[in-house]
C-alpha positions as CSV (number, residue, x, y, z in Angstrom):
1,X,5.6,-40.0,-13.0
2,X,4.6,-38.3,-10.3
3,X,1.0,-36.9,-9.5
4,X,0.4,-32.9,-10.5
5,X,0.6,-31.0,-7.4
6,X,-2.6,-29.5,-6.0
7,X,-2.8,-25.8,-4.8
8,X,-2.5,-25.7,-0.9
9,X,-5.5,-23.9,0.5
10,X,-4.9,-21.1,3.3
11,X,-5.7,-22.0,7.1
12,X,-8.1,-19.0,7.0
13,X,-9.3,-17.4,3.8
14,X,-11.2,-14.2,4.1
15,X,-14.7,-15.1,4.1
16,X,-17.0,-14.6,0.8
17,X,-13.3,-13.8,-1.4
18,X,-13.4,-15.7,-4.0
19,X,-10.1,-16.1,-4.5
20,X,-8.9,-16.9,-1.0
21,X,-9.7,-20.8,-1.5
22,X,-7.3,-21.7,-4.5
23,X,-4.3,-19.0,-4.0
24,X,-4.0,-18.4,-0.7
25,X,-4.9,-14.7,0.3
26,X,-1.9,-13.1,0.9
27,X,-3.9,-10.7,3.9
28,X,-5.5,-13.4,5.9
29,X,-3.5,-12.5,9.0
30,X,-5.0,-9.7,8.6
31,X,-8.7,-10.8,9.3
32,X,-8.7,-11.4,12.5
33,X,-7.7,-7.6,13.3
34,X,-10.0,-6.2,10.8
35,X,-12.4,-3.4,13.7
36,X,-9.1,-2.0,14.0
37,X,-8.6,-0.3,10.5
38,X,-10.7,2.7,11.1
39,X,-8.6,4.7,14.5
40,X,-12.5,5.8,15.7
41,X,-14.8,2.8,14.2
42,X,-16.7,3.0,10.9
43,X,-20.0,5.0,11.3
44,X,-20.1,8.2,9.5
45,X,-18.7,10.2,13.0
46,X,-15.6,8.2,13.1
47,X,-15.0,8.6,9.5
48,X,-15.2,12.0,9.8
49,X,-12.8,12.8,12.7
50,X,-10.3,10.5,11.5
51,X,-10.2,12.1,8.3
52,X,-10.3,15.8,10.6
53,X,-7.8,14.3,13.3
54,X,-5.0,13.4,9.9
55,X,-5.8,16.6,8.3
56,X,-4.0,18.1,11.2
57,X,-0.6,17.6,10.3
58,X,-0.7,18.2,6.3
59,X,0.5,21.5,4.9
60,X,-2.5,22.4,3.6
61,X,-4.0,22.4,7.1
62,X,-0.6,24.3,8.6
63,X,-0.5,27.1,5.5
64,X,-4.0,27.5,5.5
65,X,-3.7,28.1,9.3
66,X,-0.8,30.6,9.2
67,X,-2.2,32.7,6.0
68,X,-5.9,33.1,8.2
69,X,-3.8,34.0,11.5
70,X,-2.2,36.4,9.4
71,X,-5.0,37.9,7.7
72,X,-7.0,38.2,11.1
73,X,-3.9,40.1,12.8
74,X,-3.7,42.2,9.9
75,X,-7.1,43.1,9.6
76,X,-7.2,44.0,13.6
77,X,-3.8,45.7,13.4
78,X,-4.2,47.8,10.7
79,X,-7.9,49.4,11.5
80,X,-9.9,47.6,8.9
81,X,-11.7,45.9,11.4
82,X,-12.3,46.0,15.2
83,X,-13.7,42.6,16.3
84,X,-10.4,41.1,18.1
85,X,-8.1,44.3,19.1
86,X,-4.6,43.9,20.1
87,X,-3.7,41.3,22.6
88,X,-5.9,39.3,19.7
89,X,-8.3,37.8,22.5
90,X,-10.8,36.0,20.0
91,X,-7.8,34.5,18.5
92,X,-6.3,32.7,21.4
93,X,-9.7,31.1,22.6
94,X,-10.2,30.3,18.9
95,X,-6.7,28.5,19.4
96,X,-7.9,27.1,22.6
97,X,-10.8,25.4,20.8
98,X,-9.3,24.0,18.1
99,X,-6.6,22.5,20.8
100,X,-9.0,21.1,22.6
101,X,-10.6,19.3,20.3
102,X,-7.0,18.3,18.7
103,X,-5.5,16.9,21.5
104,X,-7.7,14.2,22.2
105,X,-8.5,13.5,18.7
106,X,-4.7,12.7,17.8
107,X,-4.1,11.5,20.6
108,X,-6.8,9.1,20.0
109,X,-5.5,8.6,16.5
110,X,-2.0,7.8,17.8
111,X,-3.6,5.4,20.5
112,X,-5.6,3.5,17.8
113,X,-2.4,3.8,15.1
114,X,-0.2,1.5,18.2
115,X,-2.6,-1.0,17.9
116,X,-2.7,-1.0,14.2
117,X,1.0,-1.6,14.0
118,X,0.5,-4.4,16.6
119,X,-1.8,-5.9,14.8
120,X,0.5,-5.9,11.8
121,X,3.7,-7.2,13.7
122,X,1.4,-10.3,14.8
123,X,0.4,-10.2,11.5
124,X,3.6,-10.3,9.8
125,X,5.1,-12.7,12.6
126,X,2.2,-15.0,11.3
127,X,2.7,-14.8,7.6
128,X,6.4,-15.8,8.6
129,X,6.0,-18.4,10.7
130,X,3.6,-19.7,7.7
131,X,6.5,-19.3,5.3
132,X,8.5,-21.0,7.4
133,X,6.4,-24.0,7.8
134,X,5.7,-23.9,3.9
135,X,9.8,-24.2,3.1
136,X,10.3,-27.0,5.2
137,X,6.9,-28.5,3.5
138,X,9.1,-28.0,0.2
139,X,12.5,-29.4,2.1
140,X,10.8,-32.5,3.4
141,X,9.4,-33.1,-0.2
142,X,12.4,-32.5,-2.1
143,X,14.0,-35.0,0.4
144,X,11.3,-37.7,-0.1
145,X,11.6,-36.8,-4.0
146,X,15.6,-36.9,-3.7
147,X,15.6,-40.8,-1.8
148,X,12.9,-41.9,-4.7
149,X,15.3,-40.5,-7.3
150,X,18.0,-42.3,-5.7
151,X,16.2,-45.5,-5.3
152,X,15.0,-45.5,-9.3
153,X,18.7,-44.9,-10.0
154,X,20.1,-48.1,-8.2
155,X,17.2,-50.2,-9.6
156,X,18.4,-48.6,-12.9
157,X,22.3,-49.1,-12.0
158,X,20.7,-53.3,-11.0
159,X,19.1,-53.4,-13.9
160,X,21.7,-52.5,-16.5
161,X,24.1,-54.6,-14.4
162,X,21.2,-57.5,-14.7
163,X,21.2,-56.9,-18.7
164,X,24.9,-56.6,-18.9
165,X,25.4,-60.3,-17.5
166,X,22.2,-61.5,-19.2
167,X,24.0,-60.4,-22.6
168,X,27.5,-61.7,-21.6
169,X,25.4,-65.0,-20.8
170,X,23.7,-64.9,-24.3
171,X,27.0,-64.0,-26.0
172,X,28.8,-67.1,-24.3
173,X,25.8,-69.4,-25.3
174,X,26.2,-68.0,-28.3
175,X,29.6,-68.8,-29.1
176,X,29.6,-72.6,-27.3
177,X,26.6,-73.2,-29.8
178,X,28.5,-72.1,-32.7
179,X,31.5,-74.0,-31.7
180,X,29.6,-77.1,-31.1
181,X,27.7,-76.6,-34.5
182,X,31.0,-76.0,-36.3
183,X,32.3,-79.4,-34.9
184,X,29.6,-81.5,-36.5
């Protein structure tokens, strides 16, 4: 009978998770990366222009965008209002402004997301090699178990051969003491 197996603890649980000791966290590649998750840091800045820097590229952001351009040329264009005239001056430095604060912050964002995804390939090459190293664990058990099995079963086969001429022993016993008592 063989002892129950006791849970394998990781080679670097995430610290104060209580769980990390007796599974295994299944993130703990992750750890060592972890001042990369936020693309600009984590005070309340870089929170904020991450969150500005993604809203870039959403439809909200572009339909929201088009509908005001459109509203502000018609409003100049038709007469209603006269505080960008046609060639729409105001407009283009207000699309200057909001490139020039873009740019950098995407860029930024795209800079910080490379690094990110590096981290994860490291990561994930990690958590493989770890599998790895776990299957051959199991292969070089199930070996060991395999040659104990095997060993048991030829001490069985030896012992039933044992008991087999043991009984063939008794049996002949048997039968010379019956013939010798049948004689007298």
């Amino acid at each position: 009978m063989t002892p129950p197996a006791t849970p394998r603890t990781p080679p670097n649980p995430i610290p104060g998770s209580a769980a990390a000791p007796a599974t295994g966290h299944h993130l703990r590649f992750l750890q060592p990366h972890q001042h990369l998750n936020s693309a600009f840091g984590q005070d309340w800045f870089a929170l904020k222009a991450e969150a500005f820097a993604r809203f870039f590229g959403t439809p909200v952001f572009l339909i929201g965008q088009t509908l005001l351009v459109g509203v502000w040329i018609a409003l100049n264009a038709f007469g209603f209002f006269h505080f960008d005239v046609y060639p729409f001056i105001l407009l283009n430095l207000a699309f200057s402004l909001q490139a020039a604060y873009a740019a950098p912050l995407i860029l930024l964002a795209q800079t910080r997301q490379a690094d990110r995804d590096k981290m994860h390939i490291e990561a994930d090459a990690l958590h493989r090699e770890d599998l790895a190293r776990a299957s051959e664990e199991r292969q070089i058990l199930s070996a060991e178990q395999s040659a104990i099995m095997l060993k048991l079963l030829e001490q069985n086969t030896r012992l039933t051969e044992l008991t087999k001429e043991m009984t063939e022993r008794v049996e002949a016993l048997t039968a010379e003491l019956h013939g010798r008592l049948v004689k007298v």
